[in-house]
C-alpha positions in Angstrom: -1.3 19.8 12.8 0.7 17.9 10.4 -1.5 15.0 8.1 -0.3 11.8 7.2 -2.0 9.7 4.8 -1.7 6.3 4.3 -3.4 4.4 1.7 -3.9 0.3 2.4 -3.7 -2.1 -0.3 -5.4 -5.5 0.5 -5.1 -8.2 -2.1 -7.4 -10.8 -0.2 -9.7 -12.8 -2.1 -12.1 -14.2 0.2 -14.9 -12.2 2.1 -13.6 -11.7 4.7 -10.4 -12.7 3.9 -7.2 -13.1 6.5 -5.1 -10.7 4.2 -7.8 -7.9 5.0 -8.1 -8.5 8.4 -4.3 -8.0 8.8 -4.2 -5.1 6.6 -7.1 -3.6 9.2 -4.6 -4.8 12.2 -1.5 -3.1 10.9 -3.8 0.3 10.2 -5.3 0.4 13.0 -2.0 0.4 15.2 0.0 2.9 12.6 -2.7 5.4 12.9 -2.6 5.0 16.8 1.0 5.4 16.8 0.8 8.8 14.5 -2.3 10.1 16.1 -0.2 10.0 19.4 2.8 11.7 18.2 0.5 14.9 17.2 -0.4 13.9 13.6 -4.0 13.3 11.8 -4.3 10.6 10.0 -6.1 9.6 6.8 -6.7 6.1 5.9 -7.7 4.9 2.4 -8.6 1.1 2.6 -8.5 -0.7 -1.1 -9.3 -4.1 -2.0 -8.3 -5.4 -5.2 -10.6 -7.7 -5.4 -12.5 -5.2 -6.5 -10.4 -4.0 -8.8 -9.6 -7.5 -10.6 -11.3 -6.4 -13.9 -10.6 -3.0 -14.6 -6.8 -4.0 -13.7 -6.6 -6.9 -16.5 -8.6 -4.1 -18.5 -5.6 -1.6 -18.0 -3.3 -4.5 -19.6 -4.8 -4.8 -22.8 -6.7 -1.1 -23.6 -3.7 1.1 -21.9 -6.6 2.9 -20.0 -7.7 2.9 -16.4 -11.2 3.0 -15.9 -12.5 6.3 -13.7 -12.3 3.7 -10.6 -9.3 2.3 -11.0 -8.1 6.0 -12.0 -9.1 7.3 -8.4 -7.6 4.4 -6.5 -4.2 5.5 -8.4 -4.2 8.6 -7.8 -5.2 7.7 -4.1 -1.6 5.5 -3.9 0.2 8.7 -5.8 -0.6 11.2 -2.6 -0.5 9.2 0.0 2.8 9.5 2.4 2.6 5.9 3.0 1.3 2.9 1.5 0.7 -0.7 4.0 0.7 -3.8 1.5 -1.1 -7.2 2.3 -1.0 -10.1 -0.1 -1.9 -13.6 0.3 0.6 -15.9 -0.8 0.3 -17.8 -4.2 3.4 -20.1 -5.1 6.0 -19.3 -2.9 5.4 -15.7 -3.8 2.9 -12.0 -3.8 -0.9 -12.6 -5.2 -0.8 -12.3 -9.3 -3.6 -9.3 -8.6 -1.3 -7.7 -6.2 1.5 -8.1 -9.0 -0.9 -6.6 -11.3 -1.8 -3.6 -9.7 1.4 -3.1 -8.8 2.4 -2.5 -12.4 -0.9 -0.9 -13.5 1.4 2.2 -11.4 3.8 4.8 -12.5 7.1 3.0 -11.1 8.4 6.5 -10.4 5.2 7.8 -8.1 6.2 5.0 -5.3 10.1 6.5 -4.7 10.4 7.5 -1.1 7.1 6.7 0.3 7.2 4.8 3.0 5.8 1.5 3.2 5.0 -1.6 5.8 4.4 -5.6 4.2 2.4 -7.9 5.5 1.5 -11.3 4.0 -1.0 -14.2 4.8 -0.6 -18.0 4.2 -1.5 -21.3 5.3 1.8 -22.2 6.8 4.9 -20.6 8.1 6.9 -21.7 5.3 5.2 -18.6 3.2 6.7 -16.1 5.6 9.5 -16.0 3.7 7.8 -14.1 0.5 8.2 -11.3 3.5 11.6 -10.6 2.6 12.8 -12.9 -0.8 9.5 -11.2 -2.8 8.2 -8.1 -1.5 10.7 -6.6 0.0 12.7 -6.9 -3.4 9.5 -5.7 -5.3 9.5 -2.7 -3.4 13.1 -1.6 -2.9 13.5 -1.8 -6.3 10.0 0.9 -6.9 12.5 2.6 -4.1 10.5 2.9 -1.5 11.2 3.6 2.2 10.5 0.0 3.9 9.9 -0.5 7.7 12.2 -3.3 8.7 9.8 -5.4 10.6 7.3 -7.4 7.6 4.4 -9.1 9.6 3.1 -12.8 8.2 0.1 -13.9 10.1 -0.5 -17.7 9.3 -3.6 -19.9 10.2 -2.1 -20.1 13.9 -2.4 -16.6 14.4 -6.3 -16.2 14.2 -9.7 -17.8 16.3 -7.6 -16.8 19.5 -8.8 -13.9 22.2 -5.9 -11.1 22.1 -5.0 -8.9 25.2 -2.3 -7.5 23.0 0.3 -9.9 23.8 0.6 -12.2 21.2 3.2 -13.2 18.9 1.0 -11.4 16.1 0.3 -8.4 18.2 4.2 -8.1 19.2 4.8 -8.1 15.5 2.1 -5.9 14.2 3.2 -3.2 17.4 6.9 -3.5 16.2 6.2 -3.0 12.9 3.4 0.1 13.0 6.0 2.0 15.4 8.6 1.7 12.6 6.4 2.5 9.7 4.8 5.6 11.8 8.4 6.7 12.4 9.4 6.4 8.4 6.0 8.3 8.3 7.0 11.4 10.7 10.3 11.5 8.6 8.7 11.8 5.6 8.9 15.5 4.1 6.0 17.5 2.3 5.4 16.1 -1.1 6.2 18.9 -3.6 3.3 19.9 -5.7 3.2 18.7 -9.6 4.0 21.2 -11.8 1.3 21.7 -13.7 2.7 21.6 -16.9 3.3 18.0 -16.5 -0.2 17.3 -15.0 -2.5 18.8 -18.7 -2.8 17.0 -21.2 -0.3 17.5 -24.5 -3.8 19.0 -26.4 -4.7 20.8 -23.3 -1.1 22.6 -23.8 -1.1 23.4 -27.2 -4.1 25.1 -26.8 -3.0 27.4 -24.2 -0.1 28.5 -26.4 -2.2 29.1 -29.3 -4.5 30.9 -27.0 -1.6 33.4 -26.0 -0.6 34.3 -29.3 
């Protein structure tokens, strides 16, 4: 059987916070939709909240701690990444920013991925498609065409599954799953380009 893996970036601030609890939502319902079309599924949750320190660190020293390492590398081999971010000022979290750039630009092209944002007001739902959507075209990724915004409205009610937000999330996880199945075998790095310059050096010198 065919793997997918799909690693989930949560910017949420609070514990718990809404942005988490969507990014859980819209997991959940990808990996249903993939584990019913034959695949299994992996799912990496990361919240960078967590994060928030050894991010700002990356800025200034040019190297990622061992934790903030792995979660990188996480993003780098997954098929498919689902990004949640509250919204701040008409626009993505300044943490999700942040990670976002801590990243290789080149390791996102062609993986797919599915937004999702959280805000006190519909207004916000607009950083959906004037924000990330832009953010992540240009990193040229594969982008499922339904976003989901869940705002205060959306949450403290029972769900049978036919909600507004349950109608979205559904739309949007069958879209993502099928940018998923599309999605081709990720060639393996050369590893010339993976060892380190001293690492190569060596080995030449070691031949001779």
């Amino acid at each position: 059987m065919e793997t997918r893996r799909i690693t989930v970036l949560s910017a949420g601030l609070g514990v718990p916070s809404s942005s988490r609890l969507l990014a859980d939502q819209l997991a959940v319902a990808a990996e249903q939709r993939l584990a019913a079309a034959g695949y299994v599924v992996t799912v990496d949750v990361v919240e960078l909240r967590d994060l928030a320190v050894d991010i700002a660190n990356n800025f200034v020293t040019g190297y990622a701690a061992p934790r903030l390492a792995d979660v990188i590398a996480g993003v780098e081999d997954s098929d498919g990444i689902i990004a949640v971010t509250p919204v701040f000022s008409a626009s993505y979290s300044g943490l999700f920013k942040s990670f976002i750039d801590v990243l290789d630009p080149k390791s996102l092209d062609g993986k797919a991925v599915l937004l999702g944002a959280t805000g006190g007001t519909d207004r916000h739902q607009m950083v959906l498609d004037y924000a990330m959507r832009p953010l992540f075209s240009y990193l040229r990724t594969r982008i499922a065409a339904t976003g989901v915004f869940a705002g205060p409205q959306d949450w403290g009610n029972a769900d049978d599954g036919g909600s507004p937000l349950s109608v979205r999330i559904d739309r949007a996880a069958g879209e993502f799953a099928a940018l998923l199945e599309a999605a081709r075998p990720r060639p393996k790095a050369d590893i010339a380009e993976s060892l380190p310059f001293e690492q190569l050096l060596a080995g030449i010198a070691n031949s001779r």
